[in-house]
C-alpha positions as CSV (number, residue, x, y, z in Angstrom):
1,X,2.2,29.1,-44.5
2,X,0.8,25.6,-44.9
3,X,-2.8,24.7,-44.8
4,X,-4.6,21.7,-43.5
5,X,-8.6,21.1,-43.5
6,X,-10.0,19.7,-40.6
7,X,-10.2,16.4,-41.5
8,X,-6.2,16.2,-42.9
9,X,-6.1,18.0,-39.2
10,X,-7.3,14.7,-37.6
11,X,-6.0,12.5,-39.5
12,X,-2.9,13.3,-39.7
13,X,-2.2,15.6,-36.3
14,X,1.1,14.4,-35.6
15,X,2.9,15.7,-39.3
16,X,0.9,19.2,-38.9
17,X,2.4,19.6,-35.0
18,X,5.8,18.9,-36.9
19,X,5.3,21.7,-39.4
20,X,4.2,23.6,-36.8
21,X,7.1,22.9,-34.5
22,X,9.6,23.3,-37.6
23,X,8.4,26.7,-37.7
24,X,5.9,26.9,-39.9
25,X,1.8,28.8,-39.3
26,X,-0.7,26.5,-40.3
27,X,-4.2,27.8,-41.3
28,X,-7.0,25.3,-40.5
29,X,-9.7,25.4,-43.0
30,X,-13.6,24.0,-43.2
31,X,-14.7,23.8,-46.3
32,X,-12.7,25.6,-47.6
33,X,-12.9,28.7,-45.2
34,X,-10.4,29.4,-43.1
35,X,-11.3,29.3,-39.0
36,X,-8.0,28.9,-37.3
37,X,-4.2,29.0,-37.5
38,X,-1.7,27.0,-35.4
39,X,1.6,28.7,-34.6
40,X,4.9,28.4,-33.0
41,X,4.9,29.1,-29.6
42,X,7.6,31.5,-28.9
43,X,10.8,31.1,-26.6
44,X,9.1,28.0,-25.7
45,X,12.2,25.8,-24.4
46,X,15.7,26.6,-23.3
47,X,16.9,26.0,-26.5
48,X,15.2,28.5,-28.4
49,X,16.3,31.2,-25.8
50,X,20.3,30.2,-26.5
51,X,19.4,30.3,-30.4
52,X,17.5,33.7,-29.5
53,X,20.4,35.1,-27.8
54,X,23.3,33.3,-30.0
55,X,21.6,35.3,-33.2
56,X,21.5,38.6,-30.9
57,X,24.8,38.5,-30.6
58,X,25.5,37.7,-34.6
59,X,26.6,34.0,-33.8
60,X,24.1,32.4,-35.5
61,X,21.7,33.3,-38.4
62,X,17.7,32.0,-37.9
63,X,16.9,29.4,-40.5
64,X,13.3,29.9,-42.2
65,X,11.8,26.6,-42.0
66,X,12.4,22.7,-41.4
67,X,15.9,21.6,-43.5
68,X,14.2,19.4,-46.7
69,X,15.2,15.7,-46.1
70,X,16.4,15.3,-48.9
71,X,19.2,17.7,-48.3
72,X,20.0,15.6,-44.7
73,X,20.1,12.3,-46.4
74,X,22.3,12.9,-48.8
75,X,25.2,14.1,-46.3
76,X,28.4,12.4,-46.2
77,X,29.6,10.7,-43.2
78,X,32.7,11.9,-41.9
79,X,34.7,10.2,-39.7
80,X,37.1,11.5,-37.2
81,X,40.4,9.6,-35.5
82,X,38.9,9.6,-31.6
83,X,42.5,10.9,-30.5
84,X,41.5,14.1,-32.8
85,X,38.3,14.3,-31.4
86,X,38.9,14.4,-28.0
87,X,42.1,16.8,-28.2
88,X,39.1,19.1,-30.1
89,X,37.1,18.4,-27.1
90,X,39.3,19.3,-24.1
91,X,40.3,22.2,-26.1
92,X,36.9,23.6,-26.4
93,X,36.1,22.6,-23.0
94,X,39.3,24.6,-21.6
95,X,38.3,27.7,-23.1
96,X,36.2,30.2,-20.7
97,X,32.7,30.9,-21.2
């Protein structure tokens, strides 16, 4: 869980909302004393039902937090021949739901 005292809280609202909506509780503290904690709200867009339903049925496995940048910048770019990609794509999309 991160913390954040009121003051970081104002100044800097926009990085706490993205911890918050990277999954992460945040305990707001004054002086030092905790007096509130911002969570994720749950199955709040469409998106998180599929993930929700995609891990019910063993597809996918729930992360535990945001991905470190660090780990995304150092990704290789792979490129794919657009006649390869779109056979992939009318492939996937000819397959029933």
């Amino acid at each position: 869980m991160k913390s954040a005292a009121v003051s970081k809280l104002k100044a800097n609202l926009s990085e706490c909302l993205s911890w918050v909506k990277g999954g992460e509780d945040v305990l707001v503290t004054d002086r030092g004393r905790p007096v509130a904690r911002i969570v994720p709200v749950e199955g709040s867009s469409l998106s998180d039902a599929r993930r929700m339903e995609l891990a019910r049925r063993g597809i996918l496995r729930p992360g535990k937090g945001r991905i470190p940048r660090e780990l995304l910048r150092d990704l290789p770019l792979v490129r794919v021949p657009d006649d390869t990609l779109r056979r992939v794509l009318d492939e996937e999309r000819e397959e029933p739901r």
